[in-house]
Structures are given as C-alpha cells and as structure tokens.
N, CA, C and O atoms as a printed pandas DataFrame, in Angstrom:
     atom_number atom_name residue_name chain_id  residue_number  x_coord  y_coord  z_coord
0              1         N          UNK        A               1   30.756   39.026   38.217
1              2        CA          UNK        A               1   30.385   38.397   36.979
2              3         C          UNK        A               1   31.653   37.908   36.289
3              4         O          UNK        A               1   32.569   38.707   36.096
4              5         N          UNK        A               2   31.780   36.308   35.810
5              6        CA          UNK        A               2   32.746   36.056   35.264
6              7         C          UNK        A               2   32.026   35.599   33.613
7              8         O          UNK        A               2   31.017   35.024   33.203
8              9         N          UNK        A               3   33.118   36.189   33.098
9             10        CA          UNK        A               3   32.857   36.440   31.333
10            11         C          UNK        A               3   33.455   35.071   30.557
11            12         O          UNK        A               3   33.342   34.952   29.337
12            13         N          UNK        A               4   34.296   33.743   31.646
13            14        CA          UNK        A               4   35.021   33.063   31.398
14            15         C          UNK        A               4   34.028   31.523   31.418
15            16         O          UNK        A               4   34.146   30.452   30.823
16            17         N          UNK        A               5   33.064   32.045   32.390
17            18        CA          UNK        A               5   32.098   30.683   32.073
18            19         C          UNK        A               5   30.949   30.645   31.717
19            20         O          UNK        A               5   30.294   31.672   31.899
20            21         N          UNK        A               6   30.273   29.454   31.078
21            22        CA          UNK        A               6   29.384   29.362   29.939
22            23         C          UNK        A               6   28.053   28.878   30.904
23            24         O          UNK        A               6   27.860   28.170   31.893
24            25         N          UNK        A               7   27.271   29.724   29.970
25            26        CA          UNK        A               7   26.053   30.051   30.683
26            27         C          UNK        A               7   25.581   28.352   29.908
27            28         O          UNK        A               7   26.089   28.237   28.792
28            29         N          UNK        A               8   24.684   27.049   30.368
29            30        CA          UNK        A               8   24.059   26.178   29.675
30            31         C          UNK        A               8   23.184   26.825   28.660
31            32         O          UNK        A               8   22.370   27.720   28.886
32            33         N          UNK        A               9   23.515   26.127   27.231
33            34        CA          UNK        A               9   22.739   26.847   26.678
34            35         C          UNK        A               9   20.820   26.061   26.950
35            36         O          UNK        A               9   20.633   25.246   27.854
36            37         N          UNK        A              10   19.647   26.521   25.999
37            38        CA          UNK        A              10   18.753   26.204   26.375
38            39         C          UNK        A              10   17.946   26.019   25.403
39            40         O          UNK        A              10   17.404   27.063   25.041
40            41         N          UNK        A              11   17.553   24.795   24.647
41            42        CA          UNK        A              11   16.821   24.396   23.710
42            43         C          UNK        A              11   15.342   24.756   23.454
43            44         O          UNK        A              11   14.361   24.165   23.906
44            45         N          UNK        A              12   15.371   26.154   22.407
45            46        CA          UNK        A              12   13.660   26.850   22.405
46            47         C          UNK        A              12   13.103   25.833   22.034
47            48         O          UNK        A              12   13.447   24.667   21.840
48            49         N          UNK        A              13   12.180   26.414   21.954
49            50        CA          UNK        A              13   10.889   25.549   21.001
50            51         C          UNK        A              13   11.229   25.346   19.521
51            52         O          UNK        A              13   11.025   24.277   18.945
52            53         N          UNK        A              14   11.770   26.450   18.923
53            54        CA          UNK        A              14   11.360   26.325   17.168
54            55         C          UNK        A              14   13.137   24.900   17.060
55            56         O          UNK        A              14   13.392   24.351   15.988
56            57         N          UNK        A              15   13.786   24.703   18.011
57            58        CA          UNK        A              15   14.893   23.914   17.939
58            59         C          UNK        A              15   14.049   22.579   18.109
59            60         O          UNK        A              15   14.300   21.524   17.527
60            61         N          UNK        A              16   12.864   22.826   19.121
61            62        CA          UNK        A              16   12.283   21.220   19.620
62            63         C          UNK        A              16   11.342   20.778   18.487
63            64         O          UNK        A              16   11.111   19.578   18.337
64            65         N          UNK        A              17   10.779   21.723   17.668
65            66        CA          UNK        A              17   10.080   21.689   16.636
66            67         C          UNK        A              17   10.563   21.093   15.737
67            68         O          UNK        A              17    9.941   20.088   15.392
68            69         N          UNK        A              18   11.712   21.393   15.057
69            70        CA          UNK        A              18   12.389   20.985   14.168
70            71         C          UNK        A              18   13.172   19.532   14.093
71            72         O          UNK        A              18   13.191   18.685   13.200
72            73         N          UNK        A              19   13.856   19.585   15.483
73            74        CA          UNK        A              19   13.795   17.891   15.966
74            75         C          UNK        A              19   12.706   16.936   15.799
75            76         O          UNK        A              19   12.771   15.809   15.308
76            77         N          UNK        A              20   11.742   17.519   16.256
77            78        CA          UNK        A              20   10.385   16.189   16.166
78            79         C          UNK        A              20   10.026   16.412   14.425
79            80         O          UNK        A              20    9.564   15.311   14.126
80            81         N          UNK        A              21   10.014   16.991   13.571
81            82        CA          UNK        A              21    9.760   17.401   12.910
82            83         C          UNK        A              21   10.893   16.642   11.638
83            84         O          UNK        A              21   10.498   15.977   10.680
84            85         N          UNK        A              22   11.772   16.839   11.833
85            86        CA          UNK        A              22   13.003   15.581   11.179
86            87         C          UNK        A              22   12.849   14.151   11.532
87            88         O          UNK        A              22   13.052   13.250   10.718
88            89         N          UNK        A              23   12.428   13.927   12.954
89            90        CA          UNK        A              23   12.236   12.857   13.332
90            91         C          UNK        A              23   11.122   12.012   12.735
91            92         O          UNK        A              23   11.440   10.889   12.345
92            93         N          UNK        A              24    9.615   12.476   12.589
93            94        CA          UNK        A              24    8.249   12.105   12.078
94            95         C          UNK        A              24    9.027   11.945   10.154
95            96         O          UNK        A              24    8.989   10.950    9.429
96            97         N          UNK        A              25    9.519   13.040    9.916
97            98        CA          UNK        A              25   10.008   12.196    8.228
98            99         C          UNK        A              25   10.820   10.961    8.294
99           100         O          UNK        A              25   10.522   10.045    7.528
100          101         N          UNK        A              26   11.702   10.839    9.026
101          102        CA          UNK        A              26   12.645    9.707    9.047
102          103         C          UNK        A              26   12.028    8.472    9.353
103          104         O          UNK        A              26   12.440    7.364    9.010
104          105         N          UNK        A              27   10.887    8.760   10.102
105          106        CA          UNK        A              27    9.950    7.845   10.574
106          107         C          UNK        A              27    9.025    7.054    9.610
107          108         O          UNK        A              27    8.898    5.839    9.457
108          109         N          UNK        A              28    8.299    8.310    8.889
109          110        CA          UNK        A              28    7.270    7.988    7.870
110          111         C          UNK        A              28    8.163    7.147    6.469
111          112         O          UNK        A              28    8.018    6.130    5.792
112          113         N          UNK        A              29    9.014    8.164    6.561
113          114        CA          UNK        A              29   10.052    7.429    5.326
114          115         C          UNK        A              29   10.354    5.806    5.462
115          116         O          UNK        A              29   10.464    5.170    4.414
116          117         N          UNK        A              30   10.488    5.129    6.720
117          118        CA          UNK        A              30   10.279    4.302    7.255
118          119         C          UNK        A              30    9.608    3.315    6.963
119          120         O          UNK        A              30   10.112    2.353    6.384
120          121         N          UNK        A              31    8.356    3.368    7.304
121          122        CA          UNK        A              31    7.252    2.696    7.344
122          123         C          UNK        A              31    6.973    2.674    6.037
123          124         O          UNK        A              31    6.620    1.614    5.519
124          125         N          UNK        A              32    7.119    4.153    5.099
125          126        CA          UNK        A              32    6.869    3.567    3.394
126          127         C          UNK        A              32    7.729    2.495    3.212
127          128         O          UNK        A              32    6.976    1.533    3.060
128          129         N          UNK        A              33    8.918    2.094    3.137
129          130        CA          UNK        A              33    9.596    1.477    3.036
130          131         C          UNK        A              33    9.189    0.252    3.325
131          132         O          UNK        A              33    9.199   -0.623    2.458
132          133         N          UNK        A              34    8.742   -0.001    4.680
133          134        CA          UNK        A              34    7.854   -1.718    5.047
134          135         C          UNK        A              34    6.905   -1.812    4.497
135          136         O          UNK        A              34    6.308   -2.882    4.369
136          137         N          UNK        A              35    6.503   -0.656    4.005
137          138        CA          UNK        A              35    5.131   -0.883    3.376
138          139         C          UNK        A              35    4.864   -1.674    1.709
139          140         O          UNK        A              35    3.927   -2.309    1.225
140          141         N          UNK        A              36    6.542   -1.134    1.079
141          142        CA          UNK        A              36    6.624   -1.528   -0.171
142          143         C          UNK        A              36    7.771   -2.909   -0.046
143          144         O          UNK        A              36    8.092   -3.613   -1.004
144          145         N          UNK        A              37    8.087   -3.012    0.856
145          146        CA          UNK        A              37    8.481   -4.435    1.044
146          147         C          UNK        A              37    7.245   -5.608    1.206
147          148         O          UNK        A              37    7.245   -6.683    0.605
148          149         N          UNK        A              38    6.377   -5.227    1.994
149          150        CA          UNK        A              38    5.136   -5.990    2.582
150          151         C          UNK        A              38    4.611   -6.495    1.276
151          152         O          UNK        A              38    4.328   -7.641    0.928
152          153         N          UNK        A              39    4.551   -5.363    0.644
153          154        CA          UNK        A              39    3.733   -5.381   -0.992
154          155         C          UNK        A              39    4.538   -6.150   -1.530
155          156         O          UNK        A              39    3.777   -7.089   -1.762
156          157         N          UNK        A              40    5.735   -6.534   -1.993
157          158        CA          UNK        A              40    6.672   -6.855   -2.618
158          159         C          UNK        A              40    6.323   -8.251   -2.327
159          160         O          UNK        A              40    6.162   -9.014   -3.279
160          161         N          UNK        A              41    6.189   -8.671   -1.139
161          162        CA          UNK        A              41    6.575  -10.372   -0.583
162          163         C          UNK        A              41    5.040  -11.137   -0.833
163          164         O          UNK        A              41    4.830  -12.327   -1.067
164          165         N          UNK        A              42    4.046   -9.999   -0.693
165          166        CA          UNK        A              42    3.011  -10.613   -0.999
166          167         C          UNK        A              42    2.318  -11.019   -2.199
167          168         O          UNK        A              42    1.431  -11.862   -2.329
168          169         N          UNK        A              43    3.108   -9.961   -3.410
169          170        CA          UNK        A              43    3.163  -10.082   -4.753
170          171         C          UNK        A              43    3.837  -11.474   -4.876
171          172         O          UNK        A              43    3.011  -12.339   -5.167
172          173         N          UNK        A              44    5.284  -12.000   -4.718
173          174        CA          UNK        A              44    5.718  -13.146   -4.536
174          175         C          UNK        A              44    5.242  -14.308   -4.127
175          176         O          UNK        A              44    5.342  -15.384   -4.717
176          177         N          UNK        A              45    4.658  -14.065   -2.987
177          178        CA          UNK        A              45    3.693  -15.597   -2.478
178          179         C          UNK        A              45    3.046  -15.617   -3.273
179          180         O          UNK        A              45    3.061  -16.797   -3.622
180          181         N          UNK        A              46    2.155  -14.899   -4.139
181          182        CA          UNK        A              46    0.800  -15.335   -4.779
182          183         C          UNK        A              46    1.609  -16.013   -5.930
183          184         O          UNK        A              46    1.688  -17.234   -5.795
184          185         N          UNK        A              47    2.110  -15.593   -6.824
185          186        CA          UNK        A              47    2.582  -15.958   -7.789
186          187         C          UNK        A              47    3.400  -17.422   -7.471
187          188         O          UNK        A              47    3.318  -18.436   -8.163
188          189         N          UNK        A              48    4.057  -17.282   -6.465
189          190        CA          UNK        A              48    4.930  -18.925   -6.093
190          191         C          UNK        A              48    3.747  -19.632   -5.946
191          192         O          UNK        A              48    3.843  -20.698   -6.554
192          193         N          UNK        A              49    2.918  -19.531   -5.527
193          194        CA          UNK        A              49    1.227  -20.861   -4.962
194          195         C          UNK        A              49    1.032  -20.851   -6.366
195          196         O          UNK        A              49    0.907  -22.000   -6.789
196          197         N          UNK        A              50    0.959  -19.988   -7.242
197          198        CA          UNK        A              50    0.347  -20.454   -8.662
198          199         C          UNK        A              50    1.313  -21.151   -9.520
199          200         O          UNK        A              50    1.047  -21.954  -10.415
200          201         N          UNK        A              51    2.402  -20.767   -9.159
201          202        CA          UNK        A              51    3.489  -21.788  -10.021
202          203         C          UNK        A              51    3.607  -23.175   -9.514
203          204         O          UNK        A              51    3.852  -24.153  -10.221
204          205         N          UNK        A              52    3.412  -23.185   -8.229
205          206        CA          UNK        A              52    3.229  -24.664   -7.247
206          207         C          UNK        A              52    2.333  -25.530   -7.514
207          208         O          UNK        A              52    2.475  -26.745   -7.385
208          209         N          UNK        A              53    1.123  -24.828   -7.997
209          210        CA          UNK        A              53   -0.275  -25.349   -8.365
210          211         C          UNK        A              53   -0.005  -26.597  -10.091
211          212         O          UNK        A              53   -0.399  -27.725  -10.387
212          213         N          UNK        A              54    0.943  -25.427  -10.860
213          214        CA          UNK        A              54    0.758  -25.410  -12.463
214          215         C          UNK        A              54    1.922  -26.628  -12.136
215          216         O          UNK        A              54    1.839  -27.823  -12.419
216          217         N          UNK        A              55    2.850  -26.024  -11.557
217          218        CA          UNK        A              55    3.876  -27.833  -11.571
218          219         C          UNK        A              55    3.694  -28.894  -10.983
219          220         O          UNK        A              55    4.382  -29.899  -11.156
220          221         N          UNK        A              56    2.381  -28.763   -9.924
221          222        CA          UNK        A              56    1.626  -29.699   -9.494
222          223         C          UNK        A              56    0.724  -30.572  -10.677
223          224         O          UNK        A              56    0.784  -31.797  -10.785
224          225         N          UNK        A              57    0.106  -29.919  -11.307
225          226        CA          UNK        A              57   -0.588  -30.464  -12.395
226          227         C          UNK        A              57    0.059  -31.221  -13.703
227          228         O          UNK        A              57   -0.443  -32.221  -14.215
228          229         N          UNK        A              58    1.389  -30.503  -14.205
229          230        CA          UNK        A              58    2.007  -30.721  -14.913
230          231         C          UNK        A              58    2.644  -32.087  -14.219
231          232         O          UNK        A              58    2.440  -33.101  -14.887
232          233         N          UNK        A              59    3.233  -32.237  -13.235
233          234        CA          UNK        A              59    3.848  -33.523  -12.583
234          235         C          UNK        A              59    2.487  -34.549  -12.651
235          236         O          UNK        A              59    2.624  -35.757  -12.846
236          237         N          UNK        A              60    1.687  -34.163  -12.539
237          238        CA          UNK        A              60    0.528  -35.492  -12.552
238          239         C          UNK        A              60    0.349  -35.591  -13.778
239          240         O          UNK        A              60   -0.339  -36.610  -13.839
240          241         N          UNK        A              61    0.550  -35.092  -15.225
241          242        CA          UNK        A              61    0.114  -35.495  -16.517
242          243         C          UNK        A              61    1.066  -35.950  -16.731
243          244         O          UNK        A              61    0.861  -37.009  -17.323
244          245         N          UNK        A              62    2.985  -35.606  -16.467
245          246        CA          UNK        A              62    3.673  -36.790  -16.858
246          247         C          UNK        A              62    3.612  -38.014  -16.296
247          248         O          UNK        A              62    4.060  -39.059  -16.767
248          249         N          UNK        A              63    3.029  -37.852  -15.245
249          250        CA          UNK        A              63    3.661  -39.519  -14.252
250          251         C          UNK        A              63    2.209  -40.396  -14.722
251          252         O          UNK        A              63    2.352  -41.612  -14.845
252          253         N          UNK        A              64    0.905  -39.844  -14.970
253          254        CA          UNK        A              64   -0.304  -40.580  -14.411
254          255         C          UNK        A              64   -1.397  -40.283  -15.822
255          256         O          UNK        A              64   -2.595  -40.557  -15.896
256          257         N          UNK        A              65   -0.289  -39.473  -17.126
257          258        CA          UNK        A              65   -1.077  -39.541  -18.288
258          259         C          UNK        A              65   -2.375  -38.220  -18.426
259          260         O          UNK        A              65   -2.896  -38.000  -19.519
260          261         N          UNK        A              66   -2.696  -37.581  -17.412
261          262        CA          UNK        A              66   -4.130  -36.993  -17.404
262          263         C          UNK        A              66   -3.696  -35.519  -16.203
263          264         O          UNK        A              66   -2.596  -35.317  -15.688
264          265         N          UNK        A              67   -4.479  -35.007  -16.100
265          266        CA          UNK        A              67   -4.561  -33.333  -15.278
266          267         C          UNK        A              67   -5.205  -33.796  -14.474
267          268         O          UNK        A              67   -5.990  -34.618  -14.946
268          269         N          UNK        A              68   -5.301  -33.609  -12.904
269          270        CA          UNK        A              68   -6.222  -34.225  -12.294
270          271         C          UNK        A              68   -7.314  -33.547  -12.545
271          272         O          UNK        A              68   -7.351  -32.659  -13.397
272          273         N          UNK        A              69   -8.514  -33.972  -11.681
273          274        CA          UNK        A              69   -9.779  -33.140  -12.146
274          275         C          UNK        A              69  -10.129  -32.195  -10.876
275          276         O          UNK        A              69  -11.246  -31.682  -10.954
276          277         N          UNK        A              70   -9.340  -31.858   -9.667
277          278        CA          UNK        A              70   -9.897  -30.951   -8.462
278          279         C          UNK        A              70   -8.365  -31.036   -7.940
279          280         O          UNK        A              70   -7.434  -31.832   -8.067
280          281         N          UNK        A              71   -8.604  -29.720   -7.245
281          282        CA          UNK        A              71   -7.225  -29.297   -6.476
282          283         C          UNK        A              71   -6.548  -30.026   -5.539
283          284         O          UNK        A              71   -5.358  -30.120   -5.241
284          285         N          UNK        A              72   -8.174  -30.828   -4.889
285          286        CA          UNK        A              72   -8.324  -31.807   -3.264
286          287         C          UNK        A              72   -6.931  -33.159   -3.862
287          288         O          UNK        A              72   -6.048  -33.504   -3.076
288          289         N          UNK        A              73   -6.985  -33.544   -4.835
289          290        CA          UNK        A              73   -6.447  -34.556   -5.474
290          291         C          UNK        A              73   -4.886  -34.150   -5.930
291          292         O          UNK        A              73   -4.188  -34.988   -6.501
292          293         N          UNK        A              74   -4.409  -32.856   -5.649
293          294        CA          UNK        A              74   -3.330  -32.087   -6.195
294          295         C          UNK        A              74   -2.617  -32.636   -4.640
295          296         O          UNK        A              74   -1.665  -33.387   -4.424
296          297         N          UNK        A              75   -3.422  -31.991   -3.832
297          298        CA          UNK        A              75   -3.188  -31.712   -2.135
298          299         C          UNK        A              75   -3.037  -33.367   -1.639
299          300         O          UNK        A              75   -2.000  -33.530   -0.996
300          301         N          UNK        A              76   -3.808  -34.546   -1.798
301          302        CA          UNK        A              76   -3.516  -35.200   -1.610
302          303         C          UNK        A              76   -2.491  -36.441   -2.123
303          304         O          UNK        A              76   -1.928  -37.178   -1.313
304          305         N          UNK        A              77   -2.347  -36.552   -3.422
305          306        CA          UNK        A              77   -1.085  -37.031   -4.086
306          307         C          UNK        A              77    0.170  -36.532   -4.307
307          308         O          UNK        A              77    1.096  -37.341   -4.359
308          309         N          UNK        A              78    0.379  -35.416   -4.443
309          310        CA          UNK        A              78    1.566  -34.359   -5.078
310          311         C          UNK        A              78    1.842  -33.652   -3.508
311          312         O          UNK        A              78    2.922  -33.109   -3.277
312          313         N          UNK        A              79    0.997  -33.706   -2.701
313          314        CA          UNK        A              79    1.383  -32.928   -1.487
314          315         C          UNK        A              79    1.340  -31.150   -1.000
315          316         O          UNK        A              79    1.783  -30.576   -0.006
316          317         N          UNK        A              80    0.411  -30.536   -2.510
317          318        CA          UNK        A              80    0.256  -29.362   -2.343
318          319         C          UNK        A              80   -0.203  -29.140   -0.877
319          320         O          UNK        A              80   -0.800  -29.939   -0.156
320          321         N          UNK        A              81    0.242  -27.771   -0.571
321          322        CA          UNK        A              81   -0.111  -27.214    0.666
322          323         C          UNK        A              81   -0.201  -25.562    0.489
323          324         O          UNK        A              81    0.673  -25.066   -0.222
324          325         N          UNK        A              82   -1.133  -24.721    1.046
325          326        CA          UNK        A              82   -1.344  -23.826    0.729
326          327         C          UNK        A              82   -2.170  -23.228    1.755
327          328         O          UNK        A              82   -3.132  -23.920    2.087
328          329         N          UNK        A              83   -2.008  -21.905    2.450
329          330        CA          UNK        A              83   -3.210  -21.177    3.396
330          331         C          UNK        A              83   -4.273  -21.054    3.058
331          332         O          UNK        A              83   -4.516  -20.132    2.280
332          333         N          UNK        A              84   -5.481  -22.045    3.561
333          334        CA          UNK        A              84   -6.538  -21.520    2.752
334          335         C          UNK        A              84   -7.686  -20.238    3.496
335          336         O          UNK        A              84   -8.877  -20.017    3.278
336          337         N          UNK        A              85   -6.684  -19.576    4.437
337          338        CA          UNK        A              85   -6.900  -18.253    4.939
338          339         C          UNK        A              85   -6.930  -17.283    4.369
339          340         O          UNK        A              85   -7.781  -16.405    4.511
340          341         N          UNK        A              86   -5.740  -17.266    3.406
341          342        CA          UNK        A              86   -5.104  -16.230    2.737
342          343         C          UNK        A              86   -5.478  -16.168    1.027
343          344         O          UNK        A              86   -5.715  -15.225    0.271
344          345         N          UNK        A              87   -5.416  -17.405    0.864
345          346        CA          UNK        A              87   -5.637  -17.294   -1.162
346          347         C          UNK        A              87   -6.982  -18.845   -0.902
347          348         O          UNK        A              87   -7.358  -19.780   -0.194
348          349         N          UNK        A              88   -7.187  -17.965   -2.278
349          350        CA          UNK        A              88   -8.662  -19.366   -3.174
350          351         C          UNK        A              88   -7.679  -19.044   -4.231
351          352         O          UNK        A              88   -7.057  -18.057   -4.624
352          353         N          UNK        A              89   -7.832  -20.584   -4.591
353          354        CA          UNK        A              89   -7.151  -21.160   -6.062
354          355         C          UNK        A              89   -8.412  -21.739   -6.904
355          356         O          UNK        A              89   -8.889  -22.857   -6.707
356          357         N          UNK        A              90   -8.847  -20.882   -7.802
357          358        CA          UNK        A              90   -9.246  -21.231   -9.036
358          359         C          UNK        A              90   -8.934  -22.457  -10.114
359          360         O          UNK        A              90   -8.274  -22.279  -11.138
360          361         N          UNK        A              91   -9.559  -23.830   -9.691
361          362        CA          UNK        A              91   -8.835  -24.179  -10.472
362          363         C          UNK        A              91  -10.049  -24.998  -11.382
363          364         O          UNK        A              91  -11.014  -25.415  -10.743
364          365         N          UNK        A              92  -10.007  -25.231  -12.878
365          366        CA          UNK        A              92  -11.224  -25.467  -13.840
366          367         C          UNK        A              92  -10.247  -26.338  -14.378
367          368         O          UNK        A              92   -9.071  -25.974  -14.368
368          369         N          UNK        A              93  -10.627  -27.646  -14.935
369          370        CA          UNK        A              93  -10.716  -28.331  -16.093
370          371         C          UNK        A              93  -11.593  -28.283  -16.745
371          372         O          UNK        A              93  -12.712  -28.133  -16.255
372          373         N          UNK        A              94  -11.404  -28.390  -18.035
373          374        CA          UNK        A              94  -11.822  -28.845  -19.392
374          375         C          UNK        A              94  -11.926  -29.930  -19.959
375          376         O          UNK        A              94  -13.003  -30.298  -20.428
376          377         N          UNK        A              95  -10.575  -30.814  -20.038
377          378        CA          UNK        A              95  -10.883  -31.752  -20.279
378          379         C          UNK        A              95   -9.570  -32.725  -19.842
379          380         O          UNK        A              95   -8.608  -31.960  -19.764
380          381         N          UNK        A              96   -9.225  -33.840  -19.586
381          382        CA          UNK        A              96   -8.710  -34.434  -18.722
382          383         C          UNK        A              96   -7.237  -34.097  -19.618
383          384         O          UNK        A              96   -6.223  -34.346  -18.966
384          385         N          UNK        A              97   -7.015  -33.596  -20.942
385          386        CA          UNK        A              97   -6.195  -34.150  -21.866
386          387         C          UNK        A              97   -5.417  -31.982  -22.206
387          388         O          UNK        A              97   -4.635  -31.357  -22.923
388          389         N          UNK        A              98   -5.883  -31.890  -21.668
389          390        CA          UNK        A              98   -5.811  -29.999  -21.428
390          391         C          UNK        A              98   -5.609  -29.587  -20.357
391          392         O          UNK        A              98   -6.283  -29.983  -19.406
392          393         N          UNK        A              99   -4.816  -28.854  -20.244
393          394        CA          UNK        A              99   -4.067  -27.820  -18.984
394          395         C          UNK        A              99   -5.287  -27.381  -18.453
395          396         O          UNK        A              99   -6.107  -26.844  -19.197
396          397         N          UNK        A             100   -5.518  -27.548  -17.217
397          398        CA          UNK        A             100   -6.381  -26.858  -16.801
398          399         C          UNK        A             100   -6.606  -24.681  -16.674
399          400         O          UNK        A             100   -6.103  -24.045  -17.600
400          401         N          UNK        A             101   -6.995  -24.254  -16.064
401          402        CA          UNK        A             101   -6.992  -22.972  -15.932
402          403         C          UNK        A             101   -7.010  -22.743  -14.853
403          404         O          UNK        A             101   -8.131  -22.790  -14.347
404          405         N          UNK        A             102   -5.702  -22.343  -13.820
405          406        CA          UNK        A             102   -5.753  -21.984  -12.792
406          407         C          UNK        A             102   -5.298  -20.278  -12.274
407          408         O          UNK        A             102   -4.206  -19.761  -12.508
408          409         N          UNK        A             103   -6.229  -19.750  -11.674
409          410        CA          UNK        A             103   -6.068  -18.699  -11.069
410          411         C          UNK        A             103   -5.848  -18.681   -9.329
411          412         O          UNK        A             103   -6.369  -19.560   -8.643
412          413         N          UNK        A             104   -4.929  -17.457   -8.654
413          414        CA          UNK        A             104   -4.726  -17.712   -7.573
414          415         C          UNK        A             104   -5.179  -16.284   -7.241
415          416         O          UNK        A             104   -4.765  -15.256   -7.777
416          417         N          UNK        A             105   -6.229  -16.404   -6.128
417          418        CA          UNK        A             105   -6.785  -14.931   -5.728
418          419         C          UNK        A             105   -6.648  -14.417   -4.279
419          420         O          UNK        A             105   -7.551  -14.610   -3.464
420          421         N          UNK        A             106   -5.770  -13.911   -4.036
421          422        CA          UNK        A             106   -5.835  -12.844   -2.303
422          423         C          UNK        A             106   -7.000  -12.546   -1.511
423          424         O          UNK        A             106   -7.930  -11.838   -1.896
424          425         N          UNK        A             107   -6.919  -13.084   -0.445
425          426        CA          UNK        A             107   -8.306  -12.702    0.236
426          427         C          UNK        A             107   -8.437  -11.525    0.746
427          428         O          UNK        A             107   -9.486  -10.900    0.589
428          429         N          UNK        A             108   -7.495  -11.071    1.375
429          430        CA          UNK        A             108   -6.491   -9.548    1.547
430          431         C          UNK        A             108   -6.825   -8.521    0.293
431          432         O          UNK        A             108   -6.386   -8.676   -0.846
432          433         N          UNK        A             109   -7.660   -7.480    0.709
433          434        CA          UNK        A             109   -7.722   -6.712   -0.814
434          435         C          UNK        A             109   -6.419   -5.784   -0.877
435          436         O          UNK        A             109   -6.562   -4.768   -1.557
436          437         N          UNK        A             110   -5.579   -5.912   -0.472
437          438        CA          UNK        A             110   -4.063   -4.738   -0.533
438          439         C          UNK        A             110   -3.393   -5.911   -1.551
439          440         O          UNK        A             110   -2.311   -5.574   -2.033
440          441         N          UNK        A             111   -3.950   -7.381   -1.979
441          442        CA          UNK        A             111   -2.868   -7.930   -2.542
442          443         C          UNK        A             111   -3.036   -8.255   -3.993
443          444         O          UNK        A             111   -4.198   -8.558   -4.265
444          445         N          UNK        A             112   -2.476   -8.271   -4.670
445          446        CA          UNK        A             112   -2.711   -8.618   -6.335
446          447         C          UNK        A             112   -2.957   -9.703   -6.715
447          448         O          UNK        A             112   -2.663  -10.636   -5.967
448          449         N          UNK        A             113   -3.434   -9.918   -7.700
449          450        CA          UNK        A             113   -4.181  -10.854   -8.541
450          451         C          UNK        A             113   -3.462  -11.374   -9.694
451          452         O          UNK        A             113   -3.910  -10.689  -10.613
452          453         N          UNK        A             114   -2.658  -12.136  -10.166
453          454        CA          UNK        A             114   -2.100  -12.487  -11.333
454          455         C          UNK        A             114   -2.765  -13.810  -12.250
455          456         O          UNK        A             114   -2.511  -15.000  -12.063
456          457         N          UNK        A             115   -3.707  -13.215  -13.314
457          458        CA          UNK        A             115   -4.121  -13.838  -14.137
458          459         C          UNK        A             115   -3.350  -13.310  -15.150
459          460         O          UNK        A             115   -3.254  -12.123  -15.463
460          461         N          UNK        A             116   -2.580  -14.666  -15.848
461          462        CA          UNK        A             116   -1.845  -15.060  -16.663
462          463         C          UNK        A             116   -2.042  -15.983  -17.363
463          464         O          UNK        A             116   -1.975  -17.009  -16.687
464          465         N          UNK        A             117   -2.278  -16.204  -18.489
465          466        CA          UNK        A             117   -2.754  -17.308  -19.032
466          467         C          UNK        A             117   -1.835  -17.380  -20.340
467          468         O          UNK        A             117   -1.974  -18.304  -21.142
C-alpha cells in the first residue's frame, strides 16, 4: 500500500444534486430574463404602430387640409404598413376637421393595450 498516491476522488449524489440544482436556477433565472425582455419589445411595437398611425394622420391634415376618413387610405397614401396578424388598429373619426381616435390592440393576450387619449 502506497500512502503517496491519490485514490480518484468520486462524485456522490448529494454533489450531483447540487450541481443540477445550481444549474436549473441559472437556467430559470434565464429565461425570466427573455421573458421580460420579450415583454419589453412587445410593449414598444404596440406603442411605435400607434405613434405611426397618429403621425400618419397628422401628415395628411397638414398636406391635404382634413384627417382621412379609414386607415385603408392612411396605408395607401402615407404608406402605413403594419402586421395585420399581430395588432387591429382602432381607428374612428368624428369629423373630418378632428383628430380622429385611434387605438392599437394585441392579438396576443400576453401583450398590452395602450389607450391614451
């Protein structure tokens, strides 16, 4: 018997436990993280399509005097473009001489709603 060399040591269980076990937090910690980014970007798109919408409208009452009267007319003069997978745009006139009222709504229920008026 030599006292000079090292036996390999040998990784129990409560060592393999604790590994996977650090590992699944670092993990989960993770994925919260994409998760509140995901949220973050999708909060952003909605709100950019509704600001796109409102300076869409606003550019047609300086150049052409009036708000148009439908979105179709936003999309085809001004060049709006928008997923219509993802969001419905609310959009109401009143009267040709008045801001219209536009809302932008997520089809996605994880995503928010910003009515602002």
């Amino acid at each position: 018997m030599n006292r000079f060399t090292k036996q390999p040591r040998r990784m129990t269980g409560v060592k393999y436990l604790i590994s996977i076990g650090i590992f699944c937090v670092i993990l989960f910690w993770f994925l919260g993280g994409l998760s509140s980014i995901s949220k973050t970007t999708s909060e952003q798109e909605l709100e950019s399509l509704k600001q796109a919408v409102i300076r869409s409208s606003v550019q047609c009452y300086a150049l052409e005097g009036f708000y148009p009267e439908s979105l179709e007319y936003l999309e085809d003069h001004y060049g709006l473009t928008y997923d219509d997978d993802k969001y419905v745009v609310s959009y109401e006139v009143t009267a040709s001489n008045l801001m219209p009222s536009i809302d932008v709504f997520a089809l996605n229920e994880t995503e928010v709603d910003f009515n602002e008026e």
